[in-house]
NUBA-437299 format. One line per 8 residues: number of its first residue (from 1); for each residue z, y, x of N, C-alpha, C. Coordinates in steps of 0.02 Angstrom, whole numbers, plus 50000, padded with zeros to 5 digits. Each point is the difference from the previous one (the first is absolute). Example, Ala and Ser with C-alpha at 12.3 -4.5 7.8 and 13.67 -1.06 7.14 Angstrom:
<sites>
1) 50390:49716:50660:50000:50059:49955:50000:50060:50045  49964:50053:49982:50003:50059:50042:50037:50055:49961;
</sites>
This chain:
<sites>
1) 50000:49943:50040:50000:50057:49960:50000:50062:50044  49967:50063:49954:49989:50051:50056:50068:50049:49973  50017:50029:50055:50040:50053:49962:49957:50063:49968  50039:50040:49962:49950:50054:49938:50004:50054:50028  50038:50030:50071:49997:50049:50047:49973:49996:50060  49942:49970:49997:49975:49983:50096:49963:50055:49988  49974:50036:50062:49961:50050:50016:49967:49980:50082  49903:49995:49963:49973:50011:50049:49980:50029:50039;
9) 50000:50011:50098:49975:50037:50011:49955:49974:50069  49943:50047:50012:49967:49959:50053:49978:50064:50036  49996:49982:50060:49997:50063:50059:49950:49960:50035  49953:50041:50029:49961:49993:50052:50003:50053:50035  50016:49985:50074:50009:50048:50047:49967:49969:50094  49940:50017:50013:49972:49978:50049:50032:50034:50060  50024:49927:50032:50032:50007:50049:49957:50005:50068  49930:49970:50000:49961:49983:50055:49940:50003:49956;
17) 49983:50071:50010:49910:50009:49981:49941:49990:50049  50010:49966:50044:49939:49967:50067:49965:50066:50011  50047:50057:50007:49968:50050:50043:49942:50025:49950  49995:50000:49929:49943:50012:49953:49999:50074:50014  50044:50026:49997:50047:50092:49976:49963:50021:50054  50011:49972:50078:50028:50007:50040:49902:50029:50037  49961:49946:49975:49937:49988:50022:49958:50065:49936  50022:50015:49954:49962:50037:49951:50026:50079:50026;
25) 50038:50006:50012:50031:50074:50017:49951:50013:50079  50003:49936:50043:49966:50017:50078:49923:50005:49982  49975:49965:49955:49928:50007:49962:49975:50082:49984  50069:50020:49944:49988:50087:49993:50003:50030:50026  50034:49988:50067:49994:50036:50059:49949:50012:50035  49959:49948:50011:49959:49985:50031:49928:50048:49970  50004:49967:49899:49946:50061:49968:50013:50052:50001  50063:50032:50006:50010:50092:50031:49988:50026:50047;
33) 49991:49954:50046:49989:50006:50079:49898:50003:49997  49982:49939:49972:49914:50015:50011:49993:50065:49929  50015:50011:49942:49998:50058:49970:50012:50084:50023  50039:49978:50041:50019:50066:50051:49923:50011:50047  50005:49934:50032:49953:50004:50069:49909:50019:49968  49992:49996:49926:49946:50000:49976:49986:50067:49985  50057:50022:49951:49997:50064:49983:50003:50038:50057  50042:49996:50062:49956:50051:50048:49962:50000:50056;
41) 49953:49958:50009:49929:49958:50024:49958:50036:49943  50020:50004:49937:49953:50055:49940:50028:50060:50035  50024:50019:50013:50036:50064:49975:49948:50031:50084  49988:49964:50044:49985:50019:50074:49912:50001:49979  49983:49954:49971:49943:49977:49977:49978:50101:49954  50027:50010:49957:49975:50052:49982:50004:50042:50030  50063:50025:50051:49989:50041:50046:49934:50001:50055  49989:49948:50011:49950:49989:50031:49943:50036:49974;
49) 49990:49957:49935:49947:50027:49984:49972:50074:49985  50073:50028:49959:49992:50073:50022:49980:50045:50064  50029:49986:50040:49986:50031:50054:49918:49990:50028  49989:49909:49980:49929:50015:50001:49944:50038:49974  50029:50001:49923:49958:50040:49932:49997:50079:50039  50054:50045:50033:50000:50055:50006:49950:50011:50060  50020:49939:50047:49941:50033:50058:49951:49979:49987  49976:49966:49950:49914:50005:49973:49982:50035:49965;
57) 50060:50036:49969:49989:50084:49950:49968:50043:50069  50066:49992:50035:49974:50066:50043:49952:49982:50044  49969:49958:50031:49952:49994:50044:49931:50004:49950  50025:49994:49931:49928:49995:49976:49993:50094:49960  50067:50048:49996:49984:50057:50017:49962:50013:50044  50034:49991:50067:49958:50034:50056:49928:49983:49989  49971:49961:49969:49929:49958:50010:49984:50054:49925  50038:50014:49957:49965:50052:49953:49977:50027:50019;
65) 50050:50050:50028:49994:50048:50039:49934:50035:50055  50007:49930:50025:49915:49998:50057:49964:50008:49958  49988:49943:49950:49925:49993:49961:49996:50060:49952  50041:50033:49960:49995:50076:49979:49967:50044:50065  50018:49992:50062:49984:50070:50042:49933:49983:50016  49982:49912:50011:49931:49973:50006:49953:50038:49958  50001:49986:49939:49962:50010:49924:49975:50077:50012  50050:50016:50015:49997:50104:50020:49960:50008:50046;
73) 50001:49954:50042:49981:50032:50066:49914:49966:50002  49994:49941:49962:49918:49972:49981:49995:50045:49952  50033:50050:49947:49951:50019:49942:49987:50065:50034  50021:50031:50064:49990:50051:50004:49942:50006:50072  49968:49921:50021:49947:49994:50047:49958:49988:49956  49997:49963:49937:49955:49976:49965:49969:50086:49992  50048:50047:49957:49994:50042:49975:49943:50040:50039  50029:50022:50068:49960:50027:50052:49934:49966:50011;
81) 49989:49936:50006:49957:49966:50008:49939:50028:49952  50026:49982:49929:49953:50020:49938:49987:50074:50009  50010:50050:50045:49999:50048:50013:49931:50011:50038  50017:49962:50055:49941:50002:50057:49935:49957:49990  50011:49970:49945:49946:49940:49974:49967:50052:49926  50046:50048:49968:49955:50046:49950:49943:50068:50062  50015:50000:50062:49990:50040:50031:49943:49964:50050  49995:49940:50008:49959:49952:50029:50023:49978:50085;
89) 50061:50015:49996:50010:50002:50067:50012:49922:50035  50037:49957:49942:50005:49949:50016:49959:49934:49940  49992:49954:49994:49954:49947:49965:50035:49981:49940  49972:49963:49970:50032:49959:49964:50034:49935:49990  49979:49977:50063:50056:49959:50013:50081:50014:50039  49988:50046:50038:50065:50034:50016:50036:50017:49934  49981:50030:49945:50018:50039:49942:50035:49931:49987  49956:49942:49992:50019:49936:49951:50056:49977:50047;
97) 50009:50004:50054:50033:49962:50045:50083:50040:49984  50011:50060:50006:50043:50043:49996:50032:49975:49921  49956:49996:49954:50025:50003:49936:50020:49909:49990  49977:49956:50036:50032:49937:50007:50074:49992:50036  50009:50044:50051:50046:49997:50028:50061:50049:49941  49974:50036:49973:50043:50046:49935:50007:49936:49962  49987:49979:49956:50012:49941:49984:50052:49945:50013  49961:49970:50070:50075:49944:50038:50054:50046:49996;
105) 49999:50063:50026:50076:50016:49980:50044:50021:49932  49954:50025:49951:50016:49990:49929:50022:49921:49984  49971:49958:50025:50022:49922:49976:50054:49959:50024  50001:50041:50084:50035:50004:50011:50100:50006:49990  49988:50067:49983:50071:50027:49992:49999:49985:49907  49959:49974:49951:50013:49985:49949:50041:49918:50015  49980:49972:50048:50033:49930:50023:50068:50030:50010  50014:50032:50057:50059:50004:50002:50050:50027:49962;
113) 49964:50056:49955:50041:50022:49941:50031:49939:49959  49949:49960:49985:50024:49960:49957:50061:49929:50009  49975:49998:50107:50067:49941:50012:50059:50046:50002  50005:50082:50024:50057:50020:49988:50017:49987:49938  49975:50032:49932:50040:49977:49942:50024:49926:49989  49963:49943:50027:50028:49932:49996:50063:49993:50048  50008:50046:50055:50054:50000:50042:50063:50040:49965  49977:50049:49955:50069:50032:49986:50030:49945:49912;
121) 49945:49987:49965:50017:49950:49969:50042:49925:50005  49997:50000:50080:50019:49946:50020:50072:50018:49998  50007:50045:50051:50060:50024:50019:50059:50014:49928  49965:50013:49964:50036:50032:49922:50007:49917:49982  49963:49965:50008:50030:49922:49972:50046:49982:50035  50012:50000:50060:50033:49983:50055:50072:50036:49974  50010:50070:49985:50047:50023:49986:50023:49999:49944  49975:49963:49915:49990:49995:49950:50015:50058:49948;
129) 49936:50063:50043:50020:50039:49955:49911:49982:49960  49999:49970:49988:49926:49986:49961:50012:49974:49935;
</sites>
């Protein structure tokens, strides 16, 4: 017969967890440690790249720069040219030759206009103000 006041109770309390705790905690350590080392391997990675983006801004100024003073400096031989060619002094192929070379440099500095804007676009992604 049972008595009409027993009370059960049951405890589980691990005395020896085979180092489970022990191996999951050195694990999260371990993913904070490559999470750290990633995020700043990125973090060097964009610096990088910035610094690259800016000196291809500015080296591809200076190259504006030229091909603007180019463009000026062919439209204003062409110009003369068409001068001495309404006056007969020089041919028509000099005339044509002058106004080809006006040209390469119009196509010129329209090239480079346009990788500068892909360079400062870059740079604005790079910095995410885009």
């Amino acid at each position: 017969m049972t008595p009409k006041n027993i009370i059960g109770l049951n405890a589980s309390i691990p005395i020896f967890s085979s180092g489970l705790r022990k191996s999951r905690v050195g694990q999260a350590k371990i993913n904070l440690y490559m999470i750290n080392n990633t995020r700043e391997l990125m973090d060097q990675q964009i610096s990088l790249q910035e610094r690259q983006a800016r000196f291809n801004l500015n080296n591809l100024l200076e190259q504006y720069e030229t091909q603007k003073r180019n463009v000026e400096i062919s439209k204003e031989v062409f110009e003369s040219m068409k001068l001495k060619f309404d006056q007969g002094i020089i041919s028509s192929l000099e005339l044509t030759s002058a106004n080809s070379n006006y040209m390469s440099a119009e196509g010129a500095f329209t090239n480079v206009l346009f990788q500068l804007l892909d360079a400062e676009l870059t740079l604005r992604k790079i910095k995410g103000k885009l």
